[in-house]
C-alpha positions as CSV (number, residue, x, y, z in Angstrom):
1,X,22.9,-66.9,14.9
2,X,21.2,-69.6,13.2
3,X,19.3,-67.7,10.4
4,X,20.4,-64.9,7.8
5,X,20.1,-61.6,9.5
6,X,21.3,-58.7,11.5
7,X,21.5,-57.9,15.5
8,X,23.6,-55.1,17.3
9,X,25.1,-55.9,20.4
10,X,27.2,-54.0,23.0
11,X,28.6,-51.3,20.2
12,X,29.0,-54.4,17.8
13,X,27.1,-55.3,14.5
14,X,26.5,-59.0,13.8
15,X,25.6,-59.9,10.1
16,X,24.9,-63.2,9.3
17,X,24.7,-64.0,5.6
18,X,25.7,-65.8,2.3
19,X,28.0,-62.7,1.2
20,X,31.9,-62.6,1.5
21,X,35.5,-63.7,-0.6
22,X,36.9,-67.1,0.9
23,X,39.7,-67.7,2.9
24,X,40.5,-70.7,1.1
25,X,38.7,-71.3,-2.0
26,X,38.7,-75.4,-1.7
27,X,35.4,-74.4,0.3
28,X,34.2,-72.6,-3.0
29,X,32.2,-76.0,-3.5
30,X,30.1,-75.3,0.2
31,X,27.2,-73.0,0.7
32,X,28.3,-69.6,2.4
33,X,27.3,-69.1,6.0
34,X,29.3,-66.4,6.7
35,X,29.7,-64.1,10.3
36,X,30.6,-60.7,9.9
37,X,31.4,-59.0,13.0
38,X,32.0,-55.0,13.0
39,X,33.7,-54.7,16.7
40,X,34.6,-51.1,19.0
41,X,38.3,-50.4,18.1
42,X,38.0,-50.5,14.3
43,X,38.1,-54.4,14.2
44,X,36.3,-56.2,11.5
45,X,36.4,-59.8,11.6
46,X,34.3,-62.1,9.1
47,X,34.0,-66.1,10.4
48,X,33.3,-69.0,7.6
49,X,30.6,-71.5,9.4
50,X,31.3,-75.0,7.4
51,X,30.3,-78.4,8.5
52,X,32.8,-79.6,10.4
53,X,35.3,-76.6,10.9
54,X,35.6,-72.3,11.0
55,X,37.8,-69.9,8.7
56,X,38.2,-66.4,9.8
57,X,39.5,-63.3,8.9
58,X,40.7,-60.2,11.0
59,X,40.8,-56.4,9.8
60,X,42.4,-54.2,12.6
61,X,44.7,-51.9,13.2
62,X,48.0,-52.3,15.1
63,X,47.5,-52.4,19.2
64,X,49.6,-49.7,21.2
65,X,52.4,-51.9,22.6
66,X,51.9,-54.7,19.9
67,X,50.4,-58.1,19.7
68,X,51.4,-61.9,18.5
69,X,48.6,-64.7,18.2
70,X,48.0,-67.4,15.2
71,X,47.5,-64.3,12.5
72,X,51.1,-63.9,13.4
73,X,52.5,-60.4,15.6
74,X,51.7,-57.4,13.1
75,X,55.4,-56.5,12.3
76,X,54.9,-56.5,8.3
77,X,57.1,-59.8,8.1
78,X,55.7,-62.9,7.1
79,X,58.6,-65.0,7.5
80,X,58.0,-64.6,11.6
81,X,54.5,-65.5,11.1
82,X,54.7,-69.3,9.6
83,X,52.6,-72.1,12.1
84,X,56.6,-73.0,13.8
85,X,57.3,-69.3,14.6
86,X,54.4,-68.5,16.2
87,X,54.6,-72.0,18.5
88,X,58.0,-71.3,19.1
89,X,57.2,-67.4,20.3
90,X,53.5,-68.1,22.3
91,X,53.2,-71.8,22.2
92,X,50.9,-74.2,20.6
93,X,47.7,-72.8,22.6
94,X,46.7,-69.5,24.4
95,X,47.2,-69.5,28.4
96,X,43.9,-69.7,30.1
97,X,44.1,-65.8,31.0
98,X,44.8,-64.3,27.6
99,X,41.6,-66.2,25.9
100,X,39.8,-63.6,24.1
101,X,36.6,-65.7,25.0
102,X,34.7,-66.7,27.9
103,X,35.4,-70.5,27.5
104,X,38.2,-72.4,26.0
105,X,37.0,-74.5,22.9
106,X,36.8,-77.7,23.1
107,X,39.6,-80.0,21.3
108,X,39.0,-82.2,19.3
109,X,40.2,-84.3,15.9
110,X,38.6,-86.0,13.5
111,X,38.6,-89.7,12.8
112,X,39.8,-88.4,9.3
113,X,42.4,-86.4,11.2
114,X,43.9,-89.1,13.1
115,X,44.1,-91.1,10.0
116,X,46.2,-88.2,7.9
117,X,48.7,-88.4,11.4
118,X,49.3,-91.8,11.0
119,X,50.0,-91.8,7.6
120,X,51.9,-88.6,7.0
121,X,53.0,-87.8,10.3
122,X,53.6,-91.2,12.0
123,X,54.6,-92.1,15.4
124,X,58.4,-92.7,15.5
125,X,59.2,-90.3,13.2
126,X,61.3,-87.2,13.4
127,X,58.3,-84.9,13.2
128,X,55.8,-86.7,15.2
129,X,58.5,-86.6,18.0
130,X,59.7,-83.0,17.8
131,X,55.4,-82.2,17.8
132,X,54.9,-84.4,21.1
133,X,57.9,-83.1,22.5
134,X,56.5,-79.3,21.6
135,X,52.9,-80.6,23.0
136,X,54.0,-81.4,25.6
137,X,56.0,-78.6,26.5
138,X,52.8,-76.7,25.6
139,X,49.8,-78.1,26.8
140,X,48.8,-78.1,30.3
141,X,49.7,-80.8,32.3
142,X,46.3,-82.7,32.7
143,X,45.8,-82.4,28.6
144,X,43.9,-85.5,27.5
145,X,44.7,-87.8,24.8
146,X,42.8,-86.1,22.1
147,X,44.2,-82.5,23.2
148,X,47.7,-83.6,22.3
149,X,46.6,-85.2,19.2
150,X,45.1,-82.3,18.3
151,X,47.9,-80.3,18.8
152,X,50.4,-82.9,17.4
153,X,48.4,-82.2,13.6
154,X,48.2,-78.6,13.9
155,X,52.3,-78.6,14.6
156,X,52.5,-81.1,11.6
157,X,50.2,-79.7,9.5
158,X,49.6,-76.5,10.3
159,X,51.7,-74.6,7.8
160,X,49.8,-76.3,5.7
161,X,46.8,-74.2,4.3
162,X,44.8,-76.7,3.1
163,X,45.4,-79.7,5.6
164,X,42.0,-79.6,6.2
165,X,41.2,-80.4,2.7
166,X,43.7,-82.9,2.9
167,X,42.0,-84.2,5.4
168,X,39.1,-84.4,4.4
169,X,40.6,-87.1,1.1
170,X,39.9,-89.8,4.5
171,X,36.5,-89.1,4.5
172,X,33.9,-92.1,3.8
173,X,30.8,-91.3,2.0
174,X,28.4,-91.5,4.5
175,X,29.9,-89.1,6.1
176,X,30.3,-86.6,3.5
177,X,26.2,-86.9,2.6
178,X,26.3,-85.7,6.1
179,X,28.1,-82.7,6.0
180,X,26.2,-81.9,2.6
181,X,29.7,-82.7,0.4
182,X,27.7,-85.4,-1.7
């Protein structure tokens, strides 16, 4: 969707609007452009559109014979369900055959990204080695440069809610009058 509105689709309703409570309120500062998604099963999900990046949030009930993904496995215990846990029980990406869509995004990391690795999660060091290690282990064999850097900040990072933010400190300023952050 590109404007506000509303379409139905194969037993789903699409609203696109300005209307919804943040994720993570460092985007407070960002016009809303906000998804919401009523799916079959009882599953609600609303997506956060920003510039360079997505939040989301999923409201559904427990699958017969369970589930695990990056939300974490549905077991009412959050300590299971930290960024580590959830690489160490499904990996740092989702096989090819469990996607829930059609096509696998593409990865990618910013320049502001790869600048936050270097500097807080430098080559050499204990983390950055366990993370390519993990990566490794993880991605598929034919992973590209960028997919392993990628996944070396999200297993850095990742427990980190607002690395993104963080991130985003590395910024220049032409770029943030380009992603309307002026």
């Amino acid at each position: 969707l590109q404007e506000f509105g509303t379409i139905a689709v194969g037993g789903a309703t699409i609203v696109f609007d300005g209307n919804g409570v943040l994720v993570d309120q460092a985007a407070s500062q960002w016009k809303k452009n906000i998804v919401h998604l009523s799916l079959p099963m009882g599953i609600y999900m609303e997506v956060f559109r920003w510039g360079n990046y997505i939040d989301m949030t999923i409201n559904m009930r427990p699958l017969a014979g369970g589930q695990d993904g990056s939300c974490g496995n549905f077991n009412n215990d959050p300590n299971d369900d930290t960024t580590q846990a959830i690489f160490d029980r499904i990996g740092a990406r989702i096989a090819p055959g469990e996607l829930l869509m059609r096509n696998r995004a593409t990865m990618a990391i910013s320049p502001q990204q790869v600048t936050m690795l270097q500097q807080q999660c430098a080559e050499g060091s204990t983390q950055r080695l366990e993370a390519n290690q993990k990566c490794a282990a993880d991605l598929f064999q034919d992973a590209t440069e960028v997919q392993v850097e990628a996944c070396a900040f999200d297993y850095c990072f990742g427990m980190n809610e607002h690395a993104l933010q963080t991130a985003k400190t590395y910024i220049t300023s032409e770029e943030r009058k380009k992603l309307g952050m002026a």
